[in-house]
Backbone as a chain_set.jsonl record, in Angstrom:
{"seq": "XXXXXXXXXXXXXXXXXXXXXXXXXXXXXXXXXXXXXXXXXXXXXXXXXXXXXXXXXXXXXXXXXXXXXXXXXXXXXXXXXXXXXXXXXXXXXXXXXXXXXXXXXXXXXXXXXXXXXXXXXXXXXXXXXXXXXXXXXXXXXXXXXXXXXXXXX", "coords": {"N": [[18.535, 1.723, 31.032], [16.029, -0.352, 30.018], [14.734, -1.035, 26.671], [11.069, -0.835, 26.195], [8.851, -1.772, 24.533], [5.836, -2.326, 24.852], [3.994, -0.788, 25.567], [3.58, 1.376, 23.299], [3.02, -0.041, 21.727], [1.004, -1.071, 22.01], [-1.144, 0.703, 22.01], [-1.853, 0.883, 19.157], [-4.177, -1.684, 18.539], [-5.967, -0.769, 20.143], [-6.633, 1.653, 19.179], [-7.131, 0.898, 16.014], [-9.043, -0.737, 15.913], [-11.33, 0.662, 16.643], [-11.118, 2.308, 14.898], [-11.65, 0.844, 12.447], [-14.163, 0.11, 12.809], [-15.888, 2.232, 13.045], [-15.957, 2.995, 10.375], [-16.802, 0.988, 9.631], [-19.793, 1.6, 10.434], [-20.054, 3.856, 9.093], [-19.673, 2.206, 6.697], [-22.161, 1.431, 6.62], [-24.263, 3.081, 5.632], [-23.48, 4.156, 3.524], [-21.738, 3.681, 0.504], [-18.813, 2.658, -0.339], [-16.216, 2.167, -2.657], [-13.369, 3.29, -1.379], [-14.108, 3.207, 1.088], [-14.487, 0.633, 1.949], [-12.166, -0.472, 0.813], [-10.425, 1.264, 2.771], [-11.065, -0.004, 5.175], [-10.386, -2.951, 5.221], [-7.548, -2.213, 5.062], [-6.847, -1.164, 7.413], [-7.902, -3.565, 8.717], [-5.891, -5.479, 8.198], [-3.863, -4.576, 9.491], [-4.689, -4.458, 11.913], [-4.793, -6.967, 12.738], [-2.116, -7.143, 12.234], [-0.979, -5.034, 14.559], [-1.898, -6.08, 16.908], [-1.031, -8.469, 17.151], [1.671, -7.957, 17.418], [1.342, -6.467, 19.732], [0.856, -8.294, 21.378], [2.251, -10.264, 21.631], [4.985, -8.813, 22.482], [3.856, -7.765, 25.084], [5.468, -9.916, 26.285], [8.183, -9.167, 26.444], [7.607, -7.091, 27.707], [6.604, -7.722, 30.359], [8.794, -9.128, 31.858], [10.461, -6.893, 31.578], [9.405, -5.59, 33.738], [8.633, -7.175, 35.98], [10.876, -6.906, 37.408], [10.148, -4.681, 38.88], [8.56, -5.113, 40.422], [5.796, -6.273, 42.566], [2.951, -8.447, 42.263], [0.043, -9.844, 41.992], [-0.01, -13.246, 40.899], [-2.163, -13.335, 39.48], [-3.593, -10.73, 38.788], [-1.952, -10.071, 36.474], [-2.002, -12.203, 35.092], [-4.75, -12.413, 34.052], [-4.985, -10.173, 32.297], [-2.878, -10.888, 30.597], [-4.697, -13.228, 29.516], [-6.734, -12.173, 28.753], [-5.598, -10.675, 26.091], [-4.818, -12.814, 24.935], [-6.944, -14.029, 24.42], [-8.239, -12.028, 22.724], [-5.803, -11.838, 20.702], [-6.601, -14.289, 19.205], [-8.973, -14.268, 18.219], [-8.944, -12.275, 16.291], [-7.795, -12.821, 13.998], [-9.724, -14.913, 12.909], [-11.959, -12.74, 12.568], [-11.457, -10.757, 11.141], [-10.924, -12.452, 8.72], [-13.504, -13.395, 8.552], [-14.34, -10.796, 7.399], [-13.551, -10.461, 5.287], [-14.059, -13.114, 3.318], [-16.864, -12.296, 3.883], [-17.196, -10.121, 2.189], [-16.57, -11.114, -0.173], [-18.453, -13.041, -0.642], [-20.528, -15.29, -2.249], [-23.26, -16.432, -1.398], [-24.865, -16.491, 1.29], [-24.333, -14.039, 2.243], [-25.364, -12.285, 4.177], [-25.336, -13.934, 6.255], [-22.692, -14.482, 7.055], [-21.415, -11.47, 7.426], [-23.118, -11.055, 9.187], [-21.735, -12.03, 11.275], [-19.508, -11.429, 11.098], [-19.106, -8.704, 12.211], [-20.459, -9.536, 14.731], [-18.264, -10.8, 15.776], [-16.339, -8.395, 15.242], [-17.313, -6.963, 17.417], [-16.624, -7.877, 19.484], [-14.231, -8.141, 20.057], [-13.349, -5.453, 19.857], [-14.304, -5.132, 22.879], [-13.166, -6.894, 23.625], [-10.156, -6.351, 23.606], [-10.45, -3.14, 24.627], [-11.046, -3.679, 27.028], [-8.53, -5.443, 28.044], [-6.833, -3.251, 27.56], [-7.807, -1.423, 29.805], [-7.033, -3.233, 31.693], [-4.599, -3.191, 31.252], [-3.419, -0.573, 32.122], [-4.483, -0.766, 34.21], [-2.278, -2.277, 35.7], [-0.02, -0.634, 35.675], [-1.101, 1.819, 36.58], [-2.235, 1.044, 38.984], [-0.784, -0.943, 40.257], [1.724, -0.324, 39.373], [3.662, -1.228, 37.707], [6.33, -2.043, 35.377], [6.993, 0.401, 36.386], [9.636, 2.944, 37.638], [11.847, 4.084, 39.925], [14.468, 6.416, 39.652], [17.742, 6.153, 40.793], [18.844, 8.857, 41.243], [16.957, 10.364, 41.24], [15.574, 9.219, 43.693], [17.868, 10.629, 46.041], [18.237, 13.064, 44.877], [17.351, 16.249, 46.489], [14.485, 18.353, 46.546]], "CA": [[17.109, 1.495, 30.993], [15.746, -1.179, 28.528], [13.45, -0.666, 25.969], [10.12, -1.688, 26.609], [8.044, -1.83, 23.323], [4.865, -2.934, 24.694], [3.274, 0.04, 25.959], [3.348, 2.288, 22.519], [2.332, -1.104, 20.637], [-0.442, -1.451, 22.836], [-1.87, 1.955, 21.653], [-2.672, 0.419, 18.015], [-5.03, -2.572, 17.985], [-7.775, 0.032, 19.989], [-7.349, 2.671, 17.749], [-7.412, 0.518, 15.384], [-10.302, -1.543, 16.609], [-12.465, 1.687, 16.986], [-11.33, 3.049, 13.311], [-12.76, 0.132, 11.693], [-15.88, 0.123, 13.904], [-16.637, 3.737, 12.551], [-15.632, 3.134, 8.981], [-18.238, -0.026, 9.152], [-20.746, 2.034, 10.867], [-19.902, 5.118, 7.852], [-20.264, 1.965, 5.23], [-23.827, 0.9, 6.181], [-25.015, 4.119, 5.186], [-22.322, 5.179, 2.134], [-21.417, 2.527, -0.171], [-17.904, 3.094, -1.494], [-14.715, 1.643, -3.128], [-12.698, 3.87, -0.684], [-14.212, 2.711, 2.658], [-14.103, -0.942, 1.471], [-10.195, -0.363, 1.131], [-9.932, 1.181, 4.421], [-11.638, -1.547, 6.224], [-9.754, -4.336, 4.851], [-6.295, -1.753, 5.347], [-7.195, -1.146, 8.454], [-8.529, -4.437, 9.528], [-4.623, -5.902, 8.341], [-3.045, -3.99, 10.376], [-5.422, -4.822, 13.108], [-4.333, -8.346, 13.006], [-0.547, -7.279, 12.901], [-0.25, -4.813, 15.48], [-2.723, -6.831, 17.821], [-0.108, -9.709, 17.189], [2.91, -7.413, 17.888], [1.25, -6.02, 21.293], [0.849, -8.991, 22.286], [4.22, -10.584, 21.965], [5.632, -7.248, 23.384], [4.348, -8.328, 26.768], [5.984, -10.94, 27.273], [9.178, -8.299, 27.127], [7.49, -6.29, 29.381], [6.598, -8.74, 32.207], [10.155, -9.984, 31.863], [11.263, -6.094, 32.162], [8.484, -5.16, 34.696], [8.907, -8.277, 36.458], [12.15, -6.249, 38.267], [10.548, -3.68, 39.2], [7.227, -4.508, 41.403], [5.525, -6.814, 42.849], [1.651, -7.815, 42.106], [-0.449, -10.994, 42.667], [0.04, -13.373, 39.468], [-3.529, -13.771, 39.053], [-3.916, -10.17, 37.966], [-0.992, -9.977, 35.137], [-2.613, -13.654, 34.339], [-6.149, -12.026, 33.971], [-4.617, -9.468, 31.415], [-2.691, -12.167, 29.488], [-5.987, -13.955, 29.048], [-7.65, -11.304, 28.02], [-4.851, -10.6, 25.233], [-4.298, -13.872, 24.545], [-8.679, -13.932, 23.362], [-8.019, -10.617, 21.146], [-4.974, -12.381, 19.669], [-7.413, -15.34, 19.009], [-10.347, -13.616, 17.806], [-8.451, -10.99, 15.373], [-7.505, -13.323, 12.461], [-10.968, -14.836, 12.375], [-12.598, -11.429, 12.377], [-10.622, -10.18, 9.801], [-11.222, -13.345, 7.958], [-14.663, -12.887, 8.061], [-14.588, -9.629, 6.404], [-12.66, -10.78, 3.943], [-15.277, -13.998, 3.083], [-18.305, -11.887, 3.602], [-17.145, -9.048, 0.756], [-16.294, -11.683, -1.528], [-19.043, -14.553, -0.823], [-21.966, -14.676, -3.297], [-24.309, -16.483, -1.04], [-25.073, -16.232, 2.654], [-23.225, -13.041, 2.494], [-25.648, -11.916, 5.403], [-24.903, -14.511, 7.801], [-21.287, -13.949, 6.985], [-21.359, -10.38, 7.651], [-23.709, -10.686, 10.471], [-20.689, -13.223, 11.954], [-17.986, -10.247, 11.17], [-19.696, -7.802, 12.955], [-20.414, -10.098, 16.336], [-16.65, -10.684, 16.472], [-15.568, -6.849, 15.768], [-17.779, -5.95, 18.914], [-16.272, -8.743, 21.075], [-12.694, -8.309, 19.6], [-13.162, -4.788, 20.26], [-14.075, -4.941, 23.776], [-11.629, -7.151, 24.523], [-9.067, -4.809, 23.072], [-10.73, -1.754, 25.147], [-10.8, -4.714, 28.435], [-6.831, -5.689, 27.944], [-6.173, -1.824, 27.838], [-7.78, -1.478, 31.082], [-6.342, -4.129, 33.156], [-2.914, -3.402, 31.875], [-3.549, 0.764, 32.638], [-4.325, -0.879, 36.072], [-1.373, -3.141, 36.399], [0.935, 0.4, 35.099], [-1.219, 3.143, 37.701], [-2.131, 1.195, 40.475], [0.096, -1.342, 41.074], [3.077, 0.022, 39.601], [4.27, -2.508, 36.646], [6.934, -1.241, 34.9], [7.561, 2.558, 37.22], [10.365, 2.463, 38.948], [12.102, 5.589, 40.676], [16.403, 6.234, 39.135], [18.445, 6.495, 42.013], [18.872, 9.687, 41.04], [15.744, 11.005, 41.65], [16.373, 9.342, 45.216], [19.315, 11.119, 46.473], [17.871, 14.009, 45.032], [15.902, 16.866, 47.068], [13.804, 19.467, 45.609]], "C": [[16.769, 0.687, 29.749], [14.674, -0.806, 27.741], [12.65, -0.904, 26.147], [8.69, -1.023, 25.262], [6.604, -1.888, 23.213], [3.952, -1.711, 24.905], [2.75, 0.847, 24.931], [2.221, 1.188, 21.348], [1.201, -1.298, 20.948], [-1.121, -0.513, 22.417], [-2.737, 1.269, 20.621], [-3.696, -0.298, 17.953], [-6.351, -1.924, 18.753], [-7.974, 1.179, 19.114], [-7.582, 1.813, 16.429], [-8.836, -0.04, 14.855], [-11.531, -0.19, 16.336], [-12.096, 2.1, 15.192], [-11.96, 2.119, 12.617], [-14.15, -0.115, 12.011], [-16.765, 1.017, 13.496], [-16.7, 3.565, 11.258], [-16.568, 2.146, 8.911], [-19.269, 0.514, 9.482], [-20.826, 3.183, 9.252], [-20.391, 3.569, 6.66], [-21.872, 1.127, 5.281], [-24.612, 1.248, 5.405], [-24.44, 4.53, 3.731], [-21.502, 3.626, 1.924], [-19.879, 3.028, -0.848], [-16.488, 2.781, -1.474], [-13.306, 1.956, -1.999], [-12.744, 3.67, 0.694], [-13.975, 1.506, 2.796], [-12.873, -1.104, 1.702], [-9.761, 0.294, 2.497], [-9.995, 0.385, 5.134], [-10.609, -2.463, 6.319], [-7.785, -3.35, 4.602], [-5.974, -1.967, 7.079], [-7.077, -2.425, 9.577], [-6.958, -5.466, 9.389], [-4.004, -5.526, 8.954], [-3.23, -3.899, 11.729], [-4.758, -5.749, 13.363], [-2.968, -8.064, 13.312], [-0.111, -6.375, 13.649], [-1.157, -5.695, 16.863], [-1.326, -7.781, 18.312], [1.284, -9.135, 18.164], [2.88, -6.866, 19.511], [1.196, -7.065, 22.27], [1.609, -10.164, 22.735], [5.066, -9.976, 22.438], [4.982, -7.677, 24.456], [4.562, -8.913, 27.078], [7.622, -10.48, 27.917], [8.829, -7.987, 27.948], [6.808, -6.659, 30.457], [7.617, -8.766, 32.287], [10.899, -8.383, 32.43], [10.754, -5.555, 33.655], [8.437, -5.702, 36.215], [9.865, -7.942, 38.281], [11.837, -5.271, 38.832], [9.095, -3.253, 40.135], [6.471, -6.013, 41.864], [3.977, -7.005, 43.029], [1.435, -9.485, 42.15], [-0.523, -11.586, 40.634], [-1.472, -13.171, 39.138], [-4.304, -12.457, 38.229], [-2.899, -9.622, 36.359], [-1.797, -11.241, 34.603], [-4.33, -13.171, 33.447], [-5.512, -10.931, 32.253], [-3.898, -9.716, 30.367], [-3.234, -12.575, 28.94], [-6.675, -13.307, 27.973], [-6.946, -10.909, 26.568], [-5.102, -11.789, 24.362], [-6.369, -13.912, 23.954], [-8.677, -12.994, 22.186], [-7.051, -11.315, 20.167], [-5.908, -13.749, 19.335], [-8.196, -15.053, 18.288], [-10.004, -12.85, 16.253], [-8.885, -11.807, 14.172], [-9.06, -13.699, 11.795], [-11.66, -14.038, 11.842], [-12.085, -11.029, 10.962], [-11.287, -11.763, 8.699], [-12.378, -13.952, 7.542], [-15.136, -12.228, 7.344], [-14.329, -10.205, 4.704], [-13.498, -11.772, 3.292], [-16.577, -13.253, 3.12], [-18.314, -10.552, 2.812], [-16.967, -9.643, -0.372], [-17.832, -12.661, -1.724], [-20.455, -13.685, -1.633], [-23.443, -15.514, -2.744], [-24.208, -16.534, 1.046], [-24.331, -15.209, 2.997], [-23.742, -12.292, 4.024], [-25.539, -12.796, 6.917], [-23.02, -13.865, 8.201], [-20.283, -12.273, 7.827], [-21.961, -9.988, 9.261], [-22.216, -11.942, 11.829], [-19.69, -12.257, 12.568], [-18.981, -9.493, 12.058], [-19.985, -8.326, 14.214], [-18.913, -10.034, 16.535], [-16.062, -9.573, 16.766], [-16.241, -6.368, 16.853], [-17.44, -6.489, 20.158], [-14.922, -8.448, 20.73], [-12.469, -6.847, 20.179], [-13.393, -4.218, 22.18], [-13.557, -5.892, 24.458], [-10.173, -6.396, 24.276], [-9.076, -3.703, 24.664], [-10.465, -2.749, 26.589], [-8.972, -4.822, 28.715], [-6.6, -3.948, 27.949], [-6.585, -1.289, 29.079], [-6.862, -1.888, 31.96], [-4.437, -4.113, 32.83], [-2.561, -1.882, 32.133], [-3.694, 0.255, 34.363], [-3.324, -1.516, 36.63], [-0.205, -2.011, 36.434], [0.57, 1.621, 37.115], [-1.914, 2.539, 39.081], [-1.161, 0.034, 40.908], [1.7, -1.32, 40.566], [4.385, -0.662, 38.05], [5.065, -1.732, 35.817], [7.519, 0.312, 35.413], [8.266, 1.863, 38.027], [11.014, 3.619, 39.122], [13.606, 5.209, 40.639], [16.306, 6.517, 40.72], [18.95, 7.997, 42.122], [18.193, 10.449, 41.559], [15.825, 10.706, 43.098], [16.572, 10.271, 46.118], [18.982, 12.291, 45.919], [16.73, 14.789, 45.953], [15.351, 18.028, 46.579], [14.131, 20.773, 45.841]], "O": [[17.161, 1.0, 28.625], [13.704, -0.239, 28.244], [12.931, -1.955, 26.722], [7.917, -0.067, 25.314], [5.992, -1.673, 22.168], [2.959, -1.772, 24.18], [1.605, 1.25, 25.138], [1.261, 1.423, 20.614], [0.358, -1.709, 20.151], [-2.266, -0.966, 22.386], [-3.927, 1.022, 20.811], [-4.538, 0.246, 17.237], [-7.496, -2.209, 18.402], [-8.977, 1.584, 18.525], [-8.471, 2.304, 15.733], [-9.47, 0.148, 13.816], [-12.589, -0.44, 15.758], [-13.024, 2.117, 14.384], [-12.979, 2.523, 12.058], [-15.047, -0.542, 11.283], [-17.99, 0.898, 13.482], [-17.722, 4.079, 10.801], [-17.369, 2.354, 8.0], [-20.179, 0.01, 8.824], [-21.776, 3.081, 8.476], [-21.316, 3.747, 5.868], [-22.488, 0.505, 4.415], [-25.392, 0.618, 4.69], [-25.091, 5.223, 2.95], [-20.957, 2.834, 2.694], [-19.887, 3.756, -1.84], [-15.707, 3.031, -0.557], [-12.418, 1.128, -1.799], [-11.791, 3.855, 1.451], [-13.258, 1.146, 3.73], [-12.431, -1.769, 2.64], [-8.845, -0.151, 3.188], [-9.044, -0.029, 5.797], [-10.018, -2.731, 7.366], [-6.913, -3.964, 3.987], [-5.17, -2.666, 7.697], [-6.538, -2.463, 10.683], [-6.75, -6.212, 10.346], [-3.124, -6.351, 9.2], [-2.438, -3.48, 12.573], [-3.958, -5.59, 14.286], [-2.466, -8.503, 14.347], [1.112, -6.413, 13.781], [-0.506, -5.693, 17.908], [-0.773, -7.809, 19.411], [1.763, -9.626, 19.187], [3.824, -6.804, 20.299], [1.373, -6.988, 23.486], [1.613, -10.801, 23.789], [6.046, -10.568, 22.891], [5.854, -8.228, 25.128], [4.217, -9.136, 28.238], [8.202, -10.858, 28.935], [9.306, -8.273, 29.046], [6.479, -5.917, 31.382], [7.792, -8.123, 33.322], [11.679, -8.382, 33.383], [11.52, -5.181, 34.544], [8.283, -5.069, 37.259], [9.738, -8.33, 39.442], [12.725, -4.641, 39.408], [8.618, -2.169, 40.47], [6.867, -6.943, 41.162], [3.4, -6.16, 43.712], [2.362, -10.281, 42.299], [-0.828, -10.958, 39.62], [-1.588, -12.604, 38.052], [-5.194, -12.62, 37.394], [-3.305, -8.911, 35.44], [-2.249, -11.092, 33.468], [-4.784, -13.664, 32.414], [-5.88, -11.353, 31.157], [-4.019, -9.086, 29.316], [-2.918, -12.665, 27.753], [-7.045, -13.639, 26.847], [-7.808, -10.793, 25.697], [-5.541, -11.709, 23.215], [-6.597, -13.726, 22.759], [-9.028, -13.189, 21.023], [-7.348, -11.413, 18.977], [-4.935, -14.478, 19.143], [-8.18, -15.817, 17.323], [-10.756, -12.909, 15.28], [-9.909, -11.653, 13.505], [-9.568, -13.221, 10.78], [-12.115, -14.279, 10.724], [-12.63, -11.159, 9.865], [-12.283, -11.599, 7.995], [-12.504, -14.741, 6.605], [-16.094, -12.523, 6.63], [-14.81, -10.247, 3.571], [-13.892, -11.199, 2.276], [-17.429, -13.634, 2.316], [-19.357, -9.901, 2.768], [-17.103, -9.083, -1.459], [-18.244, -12.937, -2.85], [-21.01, -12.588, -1.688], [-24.509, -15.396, -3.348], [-23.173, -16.623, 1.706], [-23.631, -15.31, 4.005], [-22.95, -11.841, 4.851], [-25.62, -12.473, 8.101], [-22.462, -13.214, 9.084], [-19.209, -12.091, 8.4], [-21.597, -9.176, 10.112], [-22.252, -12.3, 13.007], [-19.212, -12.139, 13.696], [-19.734, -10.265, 12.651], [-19.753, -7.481, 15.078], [-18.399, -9.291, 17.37], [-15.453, -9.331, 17.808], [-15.822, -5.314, 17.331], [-17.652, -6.105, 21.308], [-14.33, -8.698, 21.779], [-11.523, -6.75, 20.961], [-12.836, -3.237, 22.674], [-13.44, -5.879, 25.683], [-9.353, -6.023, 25.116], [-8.169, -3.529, 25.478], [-9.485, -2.381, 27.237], [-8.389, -4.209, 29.61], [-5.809, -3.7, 28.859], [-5.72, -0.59, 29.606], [-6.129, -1.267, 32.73], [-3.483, -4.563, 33.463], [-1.367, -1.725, 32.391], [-3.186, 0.745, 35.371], [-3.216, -1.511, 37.856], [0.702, -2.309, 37.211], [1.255, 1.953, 38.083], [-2.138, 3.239, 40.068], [-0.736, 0.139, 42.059], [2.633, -1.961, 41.049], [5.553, -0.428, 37.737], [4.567, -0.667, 35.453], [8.296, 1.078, 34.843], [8.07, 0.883, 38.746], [10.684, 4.416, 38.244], [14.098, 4.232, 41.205], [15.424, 6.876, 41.5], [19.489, 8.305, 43.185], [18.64, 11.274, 42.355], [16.095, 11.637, 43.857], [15.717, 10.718, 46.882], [19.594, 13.098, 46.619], [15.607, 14.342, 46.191], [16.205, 18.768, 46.091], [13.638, 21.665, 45.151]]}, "num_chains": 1, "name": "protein.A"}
């Protein structure tokens, strides 16, 4: 059985996505050195497991590939949708990062970061859909040992 990396990697960039979402919602209200550094911990690690989930499926089409059969157009749809989050991330992040440092238009700046983390995040929460639907209904990646087979209960 081969490894298939993409599924656990895929977990991170919505928890992720949602922990910085809360921790910016917590620093509207509460100003402090300690949420600042989460954010911008957080929001790095956004960018690199985002990156990593979404180079991990191209393993797991390639392993999945063998083991079902589904119309390209919806693996293509769920690519897309990846392939916008991996697009979107660095900016986002690179917003933050410009609108904690900048000393003028810091509110456009900020109001910039904050449109992207709510589109970055529901494309995140979107791509975890459509590849939960490519897994439980049409099968992507499940496949039944021969074992199980040839066995009867």
């Amino acid at each position: 059985m081969e490894l298939n990396l993409h599924p656990p990697l895929a977990a991170f960039p919505l928890a992720l996505c949602v922990c910085v979402a809360v921790l910016e919602a917590v620093a509207l209200f509460k100003s402090a050195a300690a949420i600042e550094s989460a954010i911008k911990i957080n929001l790095t690690f956004l960018v690199i497991t985002t990156a990593a989930a979404f180079f991990s499926g191209y393993q797991a089409a390639d392993s999945a590939s063998l083991s079902f059969q589904v119309s390209e157009d919806v693996i293509a749809e769920h690519h897309n949708i990846g392939r916008l989050a991996l697009f979107l991330v660095l900016p986002a992040a690179a917003l933050r990062f410009i609108a904690s440092g900048a000393k003028h238009a810091r509110a456009i700046f900020f109001t910039l970061y904050y449109a992207s983390l709510v589109s970055l995040c529901a494309l995140i929460i979107l791509a975890g859909f459509k590849g939960g639907q490519l897994v439980f209904q049409y099968g992507a990646g499940v496949s039944l040992h021969q074992d199980d087979q040839n066995s009867s209960p």
